[in-house]
C-alpha positions as CSV (number, residue, x, y, z in Angstrom):
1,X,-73.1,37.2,23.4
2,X,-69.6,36.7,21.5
3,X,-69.4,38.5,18.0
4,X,-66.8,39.0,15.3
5,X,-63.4,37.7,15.6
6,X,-60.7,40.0,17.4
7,X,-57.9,37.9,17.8
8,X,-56.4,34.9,16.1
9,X,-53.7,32.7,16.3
10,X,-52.4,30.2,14.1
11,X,-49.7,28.0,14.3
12,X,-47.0,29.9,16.1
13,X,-43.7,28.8,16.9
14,X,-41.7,30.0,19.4
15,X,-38.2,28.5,19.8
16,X,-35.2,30.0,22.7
17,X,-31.9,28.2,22.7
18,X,-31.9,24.5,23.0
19,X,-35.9,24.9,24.3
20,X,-38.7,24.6,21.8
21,X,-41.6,27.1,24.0
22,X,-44.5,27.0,21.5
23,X,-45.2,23.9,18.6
24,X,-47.5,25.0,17.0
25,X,-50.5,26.9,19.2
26,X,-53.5,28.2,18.0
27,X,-56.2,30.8,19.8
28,X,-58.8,32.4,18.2
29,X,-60.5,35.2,20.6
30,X,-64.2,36.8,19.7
31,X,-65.6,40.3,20.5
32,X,-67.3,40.2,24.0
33,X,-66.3,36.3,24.9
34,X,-64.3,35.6,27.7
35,X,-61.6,32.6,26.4
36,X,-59.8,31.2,29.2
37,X,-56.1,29.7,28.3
38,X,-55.2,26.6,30.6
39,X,-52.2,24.5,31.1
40,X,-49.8,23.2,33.7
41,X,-47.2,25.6,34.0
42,X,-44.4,25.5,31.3
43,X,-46.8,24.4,29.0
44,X,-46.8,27.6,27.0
45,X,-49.0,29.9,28.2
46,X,-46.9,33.1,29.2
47,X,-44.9,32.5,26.0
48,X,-47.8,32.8,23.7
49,X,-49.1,35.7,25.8
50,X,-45.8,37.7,25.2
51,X,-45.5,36.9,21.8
52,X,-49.4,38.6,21.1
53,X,-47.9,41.0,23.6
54,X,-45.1,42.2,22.0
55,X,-43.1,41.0,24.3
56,X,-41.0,37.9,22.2
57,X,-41.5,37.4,18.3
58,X,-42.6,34.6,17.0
59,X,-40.4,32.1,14.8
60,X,-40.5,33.7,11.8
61,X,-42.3,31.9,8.8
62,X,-44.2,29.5,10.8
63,X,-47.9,30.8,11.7
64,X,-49.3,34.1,12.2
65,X,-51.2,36.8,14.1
66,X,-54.3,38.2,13.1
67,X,-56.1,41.4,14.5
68,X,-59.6,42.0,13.3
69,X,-59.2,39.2,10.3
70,X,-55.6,41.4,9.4
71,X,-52.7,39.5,9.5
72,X,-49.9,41.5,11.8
73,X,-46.3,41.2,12.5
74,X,-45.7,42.3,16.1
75,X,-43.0,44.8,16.6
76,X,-42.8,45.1,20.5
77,X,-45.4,46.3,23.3
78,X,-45.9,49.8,22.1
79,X,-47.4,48.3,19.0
80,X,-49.2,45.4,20.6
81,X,-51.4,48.3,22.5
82,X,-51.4,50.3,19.5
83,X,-53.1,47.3,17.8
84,X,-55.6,47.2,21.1
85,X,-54.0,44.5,23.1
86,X,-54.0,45.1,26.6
87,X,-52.7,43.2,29.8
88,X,-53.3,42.8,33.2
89,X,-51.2,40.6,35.2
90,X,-50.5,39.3,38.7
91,X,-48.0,42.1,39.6
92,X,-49.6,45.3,38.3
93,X,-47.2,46.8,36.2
94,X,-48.3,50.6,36.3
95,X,-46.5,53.1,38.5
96,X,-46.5,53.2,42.1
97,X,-45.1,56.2,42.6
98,X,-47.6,58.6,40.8
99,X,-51.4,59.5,41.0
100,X,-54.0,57.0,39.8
101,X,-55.3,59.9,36.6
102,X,-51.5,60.2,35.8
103,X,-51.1,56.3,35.7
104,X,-54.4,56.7,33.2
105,X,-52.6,58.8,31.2
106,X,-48.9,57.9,31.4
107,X,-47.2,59.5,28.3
108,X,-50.2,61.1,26.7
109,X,-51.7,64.0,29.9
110,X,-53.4,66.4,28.1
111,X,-52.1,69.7,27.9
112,X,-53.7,73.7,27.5
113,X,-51.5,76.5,26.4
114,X,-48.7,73.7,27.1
115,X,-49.4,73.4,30.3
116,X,-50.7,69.7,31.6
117,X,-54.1,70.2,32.6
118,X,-54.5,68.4,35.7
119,X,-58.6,69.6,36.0
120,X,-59.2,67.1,32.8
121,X,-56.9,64.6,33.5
122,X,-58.8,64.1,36.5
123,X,-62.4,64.8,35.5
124,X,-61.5,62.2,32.4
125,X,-60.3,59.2,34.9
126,X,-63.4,60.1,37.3
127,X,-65.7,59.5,34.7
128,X,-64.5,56.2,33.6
129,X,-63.6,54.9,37.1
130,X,-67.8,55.8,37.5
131,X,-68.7,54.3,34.5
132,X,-66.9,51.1,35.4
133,X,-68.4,51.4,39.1
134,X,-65.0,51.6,40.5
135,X,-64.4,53.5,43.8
136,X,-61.3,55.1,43.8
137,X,-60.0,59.1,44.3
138,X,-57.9,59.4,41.0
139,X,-55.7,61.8,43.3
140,X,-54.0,59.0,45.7
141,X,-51.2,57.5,44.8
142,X,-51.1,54.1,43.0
143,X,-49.2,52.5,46.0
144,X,-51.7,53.6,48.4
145,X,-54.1,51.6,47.2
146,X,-54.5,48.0,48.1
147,X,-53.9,45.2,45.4
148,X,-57.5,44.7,43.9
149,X,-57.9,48.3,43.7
150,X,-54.5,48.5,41.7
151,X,-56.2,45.7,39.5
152,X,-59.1,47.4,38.7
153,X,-57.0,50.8,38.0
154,X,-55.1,49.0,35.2
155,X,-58.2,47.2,34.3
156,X,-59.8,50.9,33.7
157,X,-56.7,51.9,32.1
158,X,-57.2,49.4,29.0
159,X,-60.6,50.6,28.3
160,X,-59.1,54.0,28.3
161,X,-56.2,53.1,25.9
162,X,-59.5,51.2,23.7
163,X,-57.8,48.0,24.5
164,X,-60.0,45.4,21.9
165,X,-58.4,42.0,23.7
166,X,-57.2,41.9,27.3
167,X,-54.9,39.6,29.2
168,X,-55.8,38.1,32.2
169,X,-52.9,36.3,34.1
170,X,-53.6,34.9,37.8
171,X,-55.7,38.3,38.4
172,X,-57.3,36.7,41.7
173,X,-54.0,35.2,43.3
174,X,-53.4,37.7,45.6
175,X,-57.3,38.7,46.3
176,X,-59.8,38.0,48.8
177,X,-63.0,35.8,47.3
178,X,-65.1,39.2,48.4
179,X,-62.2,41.3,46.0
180,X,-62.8,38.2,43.4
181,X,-66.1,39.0,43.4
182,X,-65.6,42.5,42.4
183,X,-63.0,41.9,39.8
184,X,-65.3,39.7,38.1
185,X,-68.3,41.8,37.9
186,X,-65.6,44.4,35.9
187,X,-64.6,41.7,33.7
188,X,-68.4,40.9,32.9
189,X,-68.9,45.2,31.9
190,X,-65.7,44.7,30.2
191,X,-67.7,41.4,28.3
192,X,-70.8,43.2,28.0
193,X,-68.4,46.3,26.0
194,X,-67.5,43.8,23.2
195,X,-63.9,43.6,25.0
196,X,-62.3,40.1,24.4
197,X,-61.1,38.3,27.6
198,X,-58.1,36.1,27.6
199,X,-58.6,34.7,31.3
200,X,-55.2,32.5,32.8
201,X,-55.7,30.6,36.0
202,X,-55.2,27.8,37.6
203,X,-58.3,27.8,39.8
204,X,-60.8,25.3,37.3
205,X,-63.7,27.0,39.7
206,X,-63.4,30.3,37.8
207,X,-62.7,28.9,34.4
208,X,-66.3,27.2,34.9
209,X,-67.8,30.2,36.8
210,X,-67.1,33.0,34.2
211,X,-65.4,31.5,31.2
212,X,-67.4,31.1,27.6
213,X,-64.9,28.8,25.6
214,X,-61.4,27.2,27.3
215,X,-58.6,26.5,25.3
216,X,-56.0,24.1,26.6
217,X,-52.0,23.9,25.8
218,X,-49.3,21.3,27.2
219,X,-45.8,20.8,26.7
220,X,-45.7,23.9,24.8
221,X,-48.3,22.6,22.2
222,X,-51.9,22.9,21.7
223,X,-54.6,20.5,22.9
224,X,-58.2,21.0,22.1
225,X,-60.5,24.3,22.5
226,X,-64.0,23.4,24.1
227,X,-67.3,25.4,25.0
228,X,-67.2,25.6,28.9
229,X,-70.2,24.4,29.0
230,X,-70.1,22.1,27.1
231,X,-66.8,20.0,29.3
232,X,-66.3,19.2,33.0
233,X,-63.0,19.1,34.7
234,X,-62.2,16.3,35.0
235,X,-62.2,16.1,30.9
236,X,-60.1,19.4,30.9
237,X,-57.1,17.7,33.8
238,X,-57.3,15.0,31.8
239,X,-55.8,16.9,28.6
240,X,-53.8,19.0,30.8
241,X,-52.1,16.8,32.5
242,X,-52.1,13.8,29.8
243,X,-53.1,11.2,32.1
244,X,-56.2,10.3,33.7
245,X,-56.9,12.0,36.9
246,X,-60.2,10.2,38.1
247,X,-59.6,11.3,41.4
248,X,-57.1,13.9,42.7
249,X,-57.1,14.0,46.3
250,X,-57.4,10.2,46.3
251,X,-54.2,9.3,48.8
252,X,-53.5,6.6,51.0
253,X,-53.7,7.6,54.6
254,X,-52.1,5.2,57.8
255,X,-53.5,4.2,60.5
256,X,-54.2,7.6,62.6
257,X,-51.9,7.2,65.8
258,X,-51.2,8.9,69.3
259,X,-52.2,12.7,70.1
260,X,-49.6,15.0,69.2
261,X,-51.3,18.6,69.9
262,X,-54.2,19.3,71.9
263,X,-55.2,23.2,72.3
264,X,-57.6,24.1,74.8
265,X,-59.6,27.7,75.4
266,X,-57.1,29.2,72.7
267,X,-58.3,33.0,72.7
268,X,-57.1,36.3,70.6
269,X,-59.4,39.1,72.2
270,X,-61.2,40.2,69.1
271,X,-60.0,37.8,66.6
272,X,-61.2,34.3,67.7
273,X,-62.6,32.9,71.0
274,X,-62.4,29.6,72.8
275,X,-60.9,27.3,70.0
276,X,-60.5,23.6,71.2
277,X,-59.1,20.5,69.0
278,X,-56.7,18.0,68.8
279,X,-54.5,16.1,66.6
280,X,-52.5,12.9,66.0
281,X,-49.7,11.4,64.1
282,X,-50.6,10.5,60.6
283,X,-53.6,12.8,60.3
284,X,-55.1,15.4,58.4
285,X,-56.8,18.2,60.5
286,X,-58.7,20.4,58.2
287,X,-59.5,24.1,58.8
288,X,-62.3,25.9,56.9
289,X,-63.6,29.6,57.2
290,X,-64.0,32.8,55.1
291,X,-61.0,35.4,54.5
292,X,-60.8,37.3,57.6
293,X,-62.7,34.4,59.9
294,X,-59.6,33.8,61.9
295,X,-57.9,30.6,61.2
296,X,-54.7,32.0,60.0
297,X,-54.4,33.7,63.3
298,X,-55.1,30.5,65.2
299,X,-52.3,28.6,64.1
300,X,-50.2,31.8,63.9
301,X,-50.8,31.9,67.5
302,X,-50.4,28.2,68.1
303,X,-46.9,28.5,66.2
304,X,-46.0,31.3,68.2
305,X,-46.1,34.0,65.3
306,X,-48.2,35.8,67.1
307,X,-49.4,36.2,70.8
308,X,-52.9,34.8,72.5
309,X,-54.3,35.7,75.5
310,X,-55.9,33.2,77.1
311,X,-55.4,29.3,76.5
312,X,-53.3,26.2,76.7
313,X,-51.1,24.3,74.5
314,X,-49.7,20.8,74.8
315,X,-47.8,19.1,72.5
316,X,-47.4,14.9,73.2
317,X,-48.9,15.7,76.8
318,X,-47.0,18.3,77.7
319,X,-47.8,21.8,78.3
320,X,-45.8,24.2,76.3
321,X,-45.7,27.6,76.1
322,X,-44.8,28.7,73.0
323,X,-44.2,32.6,72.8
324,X,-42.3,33.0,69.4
325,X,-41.8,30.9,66.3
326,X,-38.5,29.6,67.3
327,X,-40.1,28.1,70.1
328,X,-42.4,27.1,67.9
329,X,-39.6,25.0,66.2
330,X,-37.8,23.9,68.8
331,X,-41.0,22.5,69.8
332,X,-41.4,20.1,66.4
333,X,-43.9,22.4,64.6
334,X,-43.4,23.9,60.9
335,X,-45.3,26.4,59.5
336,X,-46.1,26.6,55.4
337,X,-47.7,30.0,55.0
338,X,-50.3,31.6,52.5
339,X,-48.1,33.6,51.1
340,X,-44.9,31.5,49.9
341,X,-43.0,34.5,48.2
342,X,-43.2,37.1,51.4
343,X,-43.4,34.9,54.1
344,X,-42.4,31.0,53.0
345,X,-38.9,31.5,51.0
346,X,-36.0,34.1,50.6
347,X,-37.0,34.6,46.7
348,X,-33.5,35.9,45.7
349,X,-31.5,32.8,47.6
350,X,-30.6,29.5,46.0
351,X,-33.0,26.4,46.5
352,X,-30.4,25.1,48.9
353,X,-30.1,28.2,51.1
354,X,-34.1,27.4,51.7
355,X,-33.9,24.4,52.5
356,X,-31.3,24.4,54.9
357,X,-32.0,28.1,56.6
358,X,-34.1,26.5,59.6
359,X,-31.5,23.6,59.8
360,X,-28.0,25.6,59.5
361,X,-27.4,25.8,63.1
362,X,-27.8,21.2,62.7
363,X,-25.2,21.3,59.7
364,X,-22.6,23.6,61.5
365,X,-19.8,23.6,64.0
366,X,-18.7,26.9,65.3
367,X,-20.5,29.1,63.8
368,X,-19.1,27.3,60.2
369,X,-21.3,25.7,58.1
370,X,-20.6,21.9,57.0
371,X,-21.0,22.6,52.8
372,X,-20.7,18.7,52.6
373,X,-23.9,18.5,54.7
374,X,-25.7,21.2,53.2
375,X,-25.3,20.1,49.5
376,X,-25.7,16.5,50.5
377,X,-29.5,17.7,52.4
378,X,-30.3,20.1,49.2
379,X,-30.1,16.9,47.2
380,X,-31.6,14.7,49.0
381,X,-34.7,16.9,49.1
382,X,-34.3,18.2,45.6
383,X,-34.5,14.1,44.7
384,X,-36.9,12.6,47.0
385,X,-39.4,15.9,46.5
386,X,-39.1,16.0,42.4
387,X,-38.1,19.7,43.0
388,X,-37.7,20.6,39.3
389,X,-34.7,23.1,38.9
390,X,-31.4,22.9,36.9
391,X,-29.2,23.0,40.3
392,X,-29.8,23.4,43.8
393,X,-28.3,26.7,42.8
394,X,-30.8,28.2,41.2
395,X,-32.5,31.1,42.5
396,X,-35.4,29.9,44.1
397,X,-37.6,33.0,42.7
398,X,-37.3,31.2,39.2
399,X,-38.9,28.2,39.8
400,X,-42.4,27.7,39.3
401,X,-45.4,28.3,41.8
402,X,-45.7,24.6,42.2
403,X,-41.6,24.0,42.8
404,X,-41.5,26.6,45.0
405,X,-44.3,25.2,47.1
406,X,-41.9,22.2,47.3
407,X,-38.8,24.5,48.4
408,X,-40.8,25.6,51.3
409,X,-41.5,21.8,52.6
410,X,-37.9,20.8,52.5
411,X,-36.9,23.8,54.5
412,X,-39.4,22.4,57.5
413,X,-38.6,18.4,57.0
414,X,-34.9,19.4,56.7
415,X,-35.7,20.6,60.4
416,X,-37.4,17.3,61.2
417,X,-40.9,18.9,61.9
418,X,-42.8,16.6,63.7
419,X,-46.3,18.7,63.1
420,X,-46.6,20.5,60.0
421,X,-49.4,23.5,59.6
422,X,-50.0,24.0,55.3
423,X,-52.1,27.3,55.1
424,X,-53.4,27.0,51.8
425,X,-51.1,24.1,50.3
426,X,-51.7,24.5,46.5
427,X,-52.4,28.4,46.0
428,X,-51.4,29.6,42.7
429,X,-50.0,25.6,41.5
430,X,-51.0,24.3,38.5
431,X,-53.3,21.0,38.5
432,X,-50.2,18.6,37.8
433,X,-48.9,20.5,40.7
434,X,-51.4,20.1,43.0
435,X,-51.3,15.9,42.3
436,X,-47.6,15.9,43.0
437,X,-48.2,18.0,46.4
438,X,-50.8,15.7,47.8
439,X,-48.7,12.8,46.9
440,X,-45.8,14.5,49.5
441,X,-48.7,15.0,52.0
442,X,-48.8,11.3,51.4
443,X,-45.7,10.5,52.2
444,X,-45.6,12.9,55.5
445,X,-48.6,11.5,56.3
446,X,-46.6,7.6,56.5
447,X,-44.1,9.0,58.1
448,X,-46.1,10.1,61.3
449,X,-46.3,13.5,60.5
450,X,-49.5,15.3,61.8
451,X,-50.9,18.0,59.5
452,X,-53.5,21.0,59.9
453,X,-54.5,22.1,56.8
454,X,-55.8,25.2,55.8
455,X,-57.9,25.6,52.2
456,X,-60.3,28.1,51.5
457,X,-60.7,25.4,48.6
458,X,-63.9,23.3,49.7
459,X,-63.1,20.5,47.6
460,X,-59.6,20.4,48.2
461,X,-60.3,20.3,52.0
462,X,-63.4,18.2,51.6
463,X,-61.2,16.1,49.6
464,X,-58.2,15.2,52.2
465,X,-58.9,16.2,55.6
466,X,-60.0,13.2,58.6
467,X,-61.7,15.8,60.2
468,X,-62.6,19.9,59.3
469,X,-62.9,22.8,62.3
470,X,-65.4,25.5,60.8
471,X,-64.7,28.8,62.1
472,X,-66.8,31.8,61.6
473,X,-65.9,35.3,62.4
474,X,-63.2,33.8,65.4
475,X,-65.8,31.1,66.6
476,X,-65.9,27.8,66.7
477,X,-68.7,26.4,64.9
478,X,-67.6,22.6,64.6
479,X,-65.9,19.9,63.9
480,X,-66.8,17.3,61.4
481,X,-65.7,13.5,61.2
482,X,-64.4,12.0,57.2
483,X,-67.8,10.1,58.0
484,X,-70.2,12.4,58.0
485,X,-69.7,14.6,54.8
486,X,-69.1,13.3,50.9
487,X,-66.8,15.0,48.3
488,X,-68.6,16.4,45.5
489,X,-71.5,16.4,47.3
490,X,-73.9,19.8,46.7
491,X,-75.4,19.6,50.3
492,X,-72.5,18.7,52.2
493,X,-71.1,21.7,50.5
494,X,-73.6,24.0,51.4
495,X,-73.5,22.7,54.8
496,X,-70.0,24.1,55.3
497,X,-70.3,27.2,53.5
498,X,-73.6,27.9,55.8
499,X,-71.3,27.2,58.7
500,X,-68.5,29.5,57.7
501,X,-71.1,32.3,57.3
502,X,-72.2,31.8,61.4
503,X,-75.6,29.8,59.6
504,X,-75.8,26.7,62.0
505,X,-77.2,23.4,60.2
């Protein structure tokens, strides 16, 4: 049950040359609620977060800050925890290099006779770690540990600096649903301690599965605040996004055409056995399975990321045998992968290196690249794609999740791909995002393109796909025709969550 106030925010400005970041926002945060902060991205979110963070002041007389019904005038970081604010983000920013007790303690290891003593230091983050049912030997080194167990390390370490407020931002992006599961249950002991939760995400199933009240910001400006339980989502994409969204994963799909891939007996000894579909121009072939079910692997294998064992491939009728992902290529296929930033784009290139890194050998003569083709194909893309950046130029890493996302299709319709595999299309976009994503899929989809889809989003899948392969644990448990299932439908979805845990219907 939420208390007393911890946090409050009223009326902050926050203006950097020639951009206006924050008009006006409020926030108002209570003891043992968990208050999750929504909005497309640039819409204000990480600004107000680093101004109650420390990390950029405010506009000075315009609004204020208050801690505990105090009014406060942040001086940096240092103060901001001193206060009890605390953050967790996407990236863990502890150490890597040192222990997990000396990451507890950064800065503050207590000492005997001047000497640190390591036996408390350890004993001390032991106990909590227990207290907060967290599993984890406080002698290993941070960067041993695996990225939900890093979470839940800087998680513990706010409750040992007596954080009051903490800062979620995109904790689950780079988690399993199983790890998602576990980091929530430490949120709720965190609830359940009085903490206040600020919880940033753009994943509207978590907001309604853990959040108490949801505040919403756009264009830098606040919107409305609303009990969670109390709204639906399609009220809160509505005030996002400022438009009416009735139905998001409404698009127009063509005529489905001839066969353009056809996999037969596709097996990966111990990862997935006998896999069998097909697919044609202008459709949507859906995928569906838990982390670790094997459908990553599948098209990895189809793509020639990685190797199979046993199978055939044909692409338009023709057996192919596709041994590496330039083959893969060559062959007309593209591959969009989970993870954009390691695998999908060179984060510290330009936006038009991207796009044109599959096509460069097209655009030159020689071994010399044709700049006149290569600017002229990063603006074409730039344009027809909405990619929102300042120049073609630009760094690709500072683009937003959603823009990025967009990079990562020019680079494979630059190279003309013919069949196009999305693992997980919209991970970590925001909802405006998402729309303008589908809307590409669209086009592609117009264009003859045939897609295989990948969501571990039931909705989102449920929502676009002509037909869905379940797979559970490498195995094929079916395939399932547009006609037989209904978005938004409770049974339907239990249906294919039964499937994906090896339940048949």
């Amino acid at each position: 049950m939420s208390g007393a106030e911890l946090l409050r925010v009223e009326d902050i400005h926050k203006t950097f040359p020639g951009v206006k970041a924050l008009k006006g926002v409020n926030l108002q945060v209570l003891s043992g609620e968990i208050h999750a902060l929504v909005g497309e991205n640039g819409a204000g979110k990480s600004t107000l977060i680093k101004c109650v963070m420390g990390v950029h002041k405010k506009d000075e007389r315009k609004g204020r800050i208050m801690i505990e019904g105090k009014e406060v005038v942040i001086q940096g970081p240092l103060h901001a925890k001193s206060l009890g604010m605390g953050a967790v983000y996407q990236d863990v920013m502890m150490a890597p290099h040192l222990s997990v007790a000396e990451n507890f303690f950064l800065g503050s290891l207590p000492s005997k006779n001047g000497f640190i003593n390591w036996k408390k230091a350890h004993q001390d983050a032991s106990k909590l770690l227990k207290d907060l049912n967290i599993q984890v030997n406080t002698k290993s080194k941070l960067s041993d540990l695996s990225i939900a167990k890093q979470e839940m390390v800087a998680i513990a370490k706010m409750v040992a600096d007596n954080s009051k407020v903490v800062v979620f931002d995109e904790p689950t992006a780079l988690l399993s649903n199983e790890e998602t599961e576990v980091l929530f249950d430490l949120i709720f002991k965190l609830k359940n301690k009085g903490i206040g939760i600020i919880y940033i995400s753009h994943r509207m199933e978590e907001i309604f599965k853990i959040s108490d009240r949801v505040t919403i910001l756009k264009d830098g400006a606040y919107v409305d605040t609303l009990n969670t339980s109390e709204t639906n989502e399609d009220e809160i994409i509505q005030k996002m996004v400022g438009r009416s969204v009735e139905n998001m994963y409404h698009i127009e799909k063509p005529e489905i055409g001839n066969r353009t891939l056809q996999v037969k007996g596709l097996t990966k000894e111990g990862v997935f056995n006998d896999i069998n579909f097909e697919v044609h121009s202008g459709e949507i072939f859906g995928m569906f399975g838990l982390v670790g079910s094997g459908r990553t692997e599948i098209v990895e294998c189809i793509f020639g990321a990685e190797h199979y064992d046993k199978g055939e491939i044909y692409i338009e009728g023709k057996k192919v045998g596709i041994k590496t992902p330039s083959q893969g290529i060559s062959a007309g296929m593209g591959l969009v992968t989970e993870d954009r930033k390691e695998t999908g784009l060179f984060m510290e290139l330009s936006c038009s290196t991207n796009t044109n890194i599959i096509s460069y050998k097209e655009i030159s003569k020689a071994g010399v690249i044709d700049a006149k083709k290569e600017k002229q194909n990063s603006k074409y893309f730039k344009d027809t794609l909405s990619i929102k950046t300042p120049s073609i130029h630009q760094l690709v890493k500072n683009l937003s999740g959603g823009n990025q996302q967009k990079v990562v299709l020019s680079k494979w319709l630059s190279n003309k791909s013919k069949i196009l595999i999305i693992d997980e299309p919209t991970v970590g976009v925001d909802v405006g995002a998402k729309v303008e994503i589908y809307k590409l899929i669209e086009g592609l989809l117009k264009e003859g393109i045939s897609i295989i889809m990948i969501s571990s989003y039931l909705p989102e899948i449920m929502g676009l796909a002509d037909r869905i392969m379940v797979i559970s644990e490498g195995n094929q448990m079916c395939i399932v025709n547009k006609s037989e299932f209904t978005l938004g439908n409770d049974e339907d979805e239990e249906r294919f969550v039964k499937l994906a845990s090896g339940i048949k219907a």
